[in-house]
MIFIBA-757414 format. One line per field, with one value per residue (C-alpha): x, y, z; residue in one letter. Coordinates in steps of 0.5 Angstrom, whole numbers, plus 500, padded with zeros to 3 digits. Layout:
// residues N
east [X ...]
north [Y ...]
up [Z ...]
code [a ...]
END
This chain:
// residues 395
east [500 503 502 498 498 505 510 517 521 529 529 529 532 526 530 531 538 541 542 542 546 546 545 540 545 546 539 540 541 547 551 553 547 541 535 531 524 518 518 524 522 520 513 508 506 499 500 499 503 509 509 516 520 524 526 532 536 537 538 532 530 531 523 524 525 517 515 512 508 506 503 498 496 494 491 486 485 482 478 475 472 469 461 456 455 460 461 464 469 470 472 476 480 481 484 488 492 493 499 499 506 504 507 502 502 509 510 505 510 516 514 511 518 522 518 519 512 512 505 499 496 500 497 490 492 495 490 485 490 490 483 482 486 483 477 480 482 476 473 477 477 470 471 477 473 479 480 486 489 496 496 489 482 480 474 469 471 469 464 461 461 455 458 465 463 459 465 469 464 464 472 471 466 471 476 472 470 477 479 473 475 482 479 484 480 487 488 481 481 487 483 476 480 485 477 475 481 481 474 476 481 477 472 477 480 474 472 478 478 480 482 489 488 489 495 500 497 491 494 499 492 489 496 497 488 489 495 500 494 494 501 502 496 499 507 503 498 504 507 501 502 509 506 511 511 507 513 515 507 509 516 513 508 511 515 508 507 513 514 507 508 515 510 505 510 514 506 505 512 511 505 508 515 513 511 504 508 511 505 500 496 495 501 498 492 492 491 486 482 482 488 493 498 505 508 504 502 510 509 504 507 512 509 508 501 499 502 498 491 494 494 487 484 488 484 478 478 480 473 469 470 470 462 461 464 459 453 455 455 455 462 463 470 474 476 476 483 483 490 495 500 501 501 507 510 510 511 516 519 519 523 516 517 525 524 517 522 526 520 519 527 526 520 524 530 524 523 530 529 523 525 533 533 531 537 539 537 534 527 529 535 528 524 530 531 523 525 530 526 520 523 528 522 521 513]
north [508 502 496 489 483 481 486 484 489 489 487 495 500 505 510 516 517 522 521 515 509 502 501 496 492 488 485 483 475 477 483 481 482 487 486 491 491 488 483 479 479 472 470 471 465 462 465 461 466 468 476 475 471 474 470 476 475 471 477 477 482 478 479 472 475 477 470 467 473 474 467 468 474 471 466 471 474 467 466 473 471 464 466 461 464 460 467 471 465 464 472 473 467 469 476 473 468 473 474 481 484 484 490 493 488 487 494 494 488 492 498 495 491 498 500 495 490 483 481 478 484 487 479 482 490 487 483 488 493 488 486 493 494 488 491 498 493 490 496 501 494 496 503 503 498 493 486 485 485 482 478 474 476 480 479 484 480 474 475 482 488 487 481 485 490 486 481 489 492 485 485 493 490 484 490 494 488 486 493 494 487 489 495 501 508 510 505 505 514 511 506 510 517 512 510 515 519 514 515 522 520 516 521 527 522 521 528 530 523 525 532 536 542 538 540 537 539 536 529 529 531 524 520 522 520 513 510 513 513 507 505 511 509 501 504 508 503 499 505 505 498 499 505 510 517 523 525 518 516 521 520 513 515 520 515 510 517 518 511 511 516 513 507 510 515 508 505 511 511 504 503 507 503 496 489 487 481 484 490 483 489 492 498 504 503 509 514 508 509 517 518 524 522 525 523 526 532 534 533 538 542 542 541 547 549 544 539 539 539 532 529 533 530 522 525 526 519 516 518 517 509 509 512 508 501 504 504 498 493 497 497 490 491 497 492 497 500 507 512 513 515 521 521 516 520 526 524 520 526 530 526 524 518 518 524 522 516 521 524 517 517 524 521 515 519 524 517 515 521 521 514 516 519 512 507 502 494 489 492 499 496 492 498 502 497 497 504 503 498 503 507 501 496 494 491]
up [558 560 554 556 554 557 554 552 552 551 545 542 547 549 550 545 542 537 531 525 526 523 515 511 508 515 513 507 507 500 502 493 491 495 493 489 491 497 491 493 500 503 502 506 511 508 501 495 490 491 492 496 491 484 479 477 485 490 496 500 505 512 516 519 525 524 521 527 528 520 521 526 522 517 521 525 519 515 522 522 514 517 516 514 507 502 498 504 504 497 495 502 500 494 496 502 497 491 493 498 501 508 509 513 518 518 519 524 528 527 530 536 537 537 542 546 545 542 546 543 541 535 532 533 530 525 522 523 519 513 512 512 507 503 503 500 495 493 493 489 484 483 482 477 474 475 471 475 482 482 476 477 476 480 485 482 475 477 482 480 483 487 490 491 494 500 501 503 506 510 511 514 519 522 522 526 530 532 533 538 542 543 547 547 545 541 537 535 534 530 527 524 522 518 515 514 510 506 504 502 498 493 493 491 486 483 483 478 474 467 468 466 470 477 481 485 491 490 488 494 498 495 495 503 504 499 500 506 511 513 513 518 522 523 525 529 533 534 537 541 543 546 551 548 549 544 541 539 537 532 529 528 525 520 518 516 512 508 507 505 500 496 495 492 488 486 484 480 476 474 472 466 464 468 465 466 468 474 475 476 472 465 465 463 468 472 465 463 469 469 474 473 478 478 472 467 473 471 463 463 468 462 455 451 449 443 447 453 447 445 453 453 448 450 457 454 449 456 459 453 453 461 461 455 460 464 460 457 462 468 470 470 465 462 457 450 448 449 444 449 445 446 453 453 449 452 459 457 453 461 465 469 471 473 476 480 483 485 489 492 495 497 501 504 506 510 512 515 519 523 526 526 534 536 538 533 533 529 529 527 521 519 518 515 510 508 507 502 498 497 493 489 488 481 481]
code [x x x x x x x x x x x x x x x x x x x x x x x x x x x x x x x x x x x x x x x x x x x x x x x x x x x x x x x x x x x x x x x x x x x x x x x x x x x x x x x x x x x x x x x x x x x x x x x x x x x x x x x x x x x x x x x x x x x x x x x x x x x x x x x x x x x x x x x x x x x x x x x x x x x x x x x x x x x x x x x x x x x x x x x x x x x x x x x x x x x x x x x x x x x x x x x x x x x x x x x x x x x x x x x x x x x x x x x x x x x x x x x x x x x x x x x x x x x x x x x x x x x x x x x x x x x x x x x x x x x x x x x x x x x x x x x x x x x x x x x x x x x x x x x x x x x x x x x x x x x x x x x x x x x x x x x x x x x x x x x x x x x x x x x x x x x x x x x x x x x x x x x x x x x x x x x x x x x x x x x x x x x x x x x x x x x x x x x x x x x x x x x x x x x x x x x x x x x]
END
């Protein structure tokens, strides 16, 4: 299927070659000092916040090449939130400007260049990929009974849950819309399965929440719907944009995946060590909120037997001050503390959280490799280096 919308190809060979060639550090704008996670990326054109900048480095992870594109993005997605009810402006706004990392929509972009596109139509698949992604942020918030949503109130918090999860379903709507108006039925078949697995992740999560018996079949089975899904789904429609054949679709694909997998993976190990300051969240929310993610999965897999009652009874005390959160004030908050020590202890005595950011690097070198047959250039070094800082980010 040839691309529309004036393709510009030259810039990345479509042809495949054999095996890897170039290196991440060639994107890096100080060889000194790599950085060390999305953090120290630029900024995001029209955010408020500065997601993009670390105080502890000056390296920055080089996707000007991009900046021109990322701009219209968060343009298209502004004019897709204009609605006549003043609500709908206020909560978009304030979910557009807290400071997201735009990865999707700059995986997006890249992996269309790769495939030799750089047309108008990547801005709108883009933009349509991150409000769906914003609006799986402000519902999973009111799910999870979320305060914060990097480092500010989150929209549920000073809106309410009502509200939020209208202004999502809002922000699904435009989504769908954007897509149906670019008019192609594979980005679209793309579009709704990604929706749709998304939707499953969250319910086989919540079906588990709180409980010591899930497996690691179970969490990569909701790790895989939640959060690698979507990151597959953009590199892939960006593949389609560029009009390429099956076999690269699914390389490209595959490569969303795993490296969807290393950020949830690196997500899950730093909610155990990292500051709330570099979170933009409370550290330990996960176990807070009845997620068994992978560190404590490993812990319990290797405590003993008096050990796995006292996470059971952290896990049990955790689900009583959520259900009484509930009965309180209808979910508004998960404010009251709950006794984690034994849990920190012991995932911190079972290796769970270096060993969990082993998992993610494991995930990014499966990563590397699906995209490796394709020839060097500056798109594929960009993807390679976003790669690398998967698994190394700090926040």
């Amino acid at each position: 299927m040839a691309a529309r919308g004036g393709p510009a190809r030259g810039l990345c060979p479509r042809r495949l070659t054999h095996g890897f060639a170039g290196t991440f550090w060639l994107f890096l704008l100080t060889r000194e000092e790599p950085a060390a996670s999305f953090g120290q990326m630029p900024n995001p054109p029209g955010a408020d916040a500065a997601p993009f900048s670390s105080s502890g480095g000056a390296s920055r992870f080089a996707l000007d090449r991009i900046a021109d594109p990322l701009e219209q993005v968060e343009r298209a997605m502004r004019e897709q939130l204009a609605s006549e009810g003043e609500l709908v402006a206020a909560i978009g706004e304030h979910v557009l400007s807290s400071g997201g990392k735009r990865v999707r929509p700059a995986l997006l972009l890249l992996c269309a260049e790769l495939c030799g596109y750089t047309g108008p139509r990547r801005v709108q698949v883009a933009a349509a990929v991150e409000l769906l992604h914003s609006a799986t942020l402000l519902h999973d918030d009111v799910v999870d009974l979320s305060q914060l949503r990097r480092g500010r109130a989150s929209a549920n918090a000073v809106w309410g849950n009502r509200r939020a999860v209208l202004v999502g379903d809002f922000c699904y709507a435009r989504a769908s819309s954007m897509i149906v108006e670019d008019g192609d039925l594979e980005v679209l078949f793309v579009f709704s399965n990604t929706i749709r697995r998304m939707a499953e992740g969250e319910l086989l999560q919540l079906q588990r929440s709180f409980d010591p018996s899930v497996t690691e079949a179970h969490y990569y089975g909701v790790i895989e719907r939640k959060s690698a899904s979507l990151l597959s789904a953009a590199c892939e429609a960006g593949a389609i944009l560029g009009g390429v054949t099956r076999a690269e679709r699914r390389r490209l694909s595959e490569f969303g995946r795993e490296l969807g997998l290393a950020f949830q993976l690196r997500d899950d190990a730093l909610d155990y060590v990292a500051r709330e300051a570099d979170l933009g969240k409370r550290p330990y929310t996960d176990v807070r909120e009845g997620k068994v993610t992978l560190p404590l999965l490993l812990a319990l897999k290797r405590c003993t037997a008096a050990e796995r009652k006292e996470i059971e009874k952290a896990l049990k005390s955790a689900a009583q001050t959520a259900a009484r959160s509930l009965a309180d004030d209808g979910g508004e908050s998960l404010a009251e503390p709950v006794e984690l020590e034994p849990v920190l202890r012991l995932v911190a005595q079972y290796r769970g959280v270096p060993d969990t950011a082993r998992r993610a690097e494991e995930h990014v070198a499966r990563a590397e490799a699906a995209i490796a047959p394709f020839p060097a250039c500056p798109a594929k070094e960009a993807l390679l280096g976003a790669a690398e800082f998967a698994a190394a980010r700090d926040r």
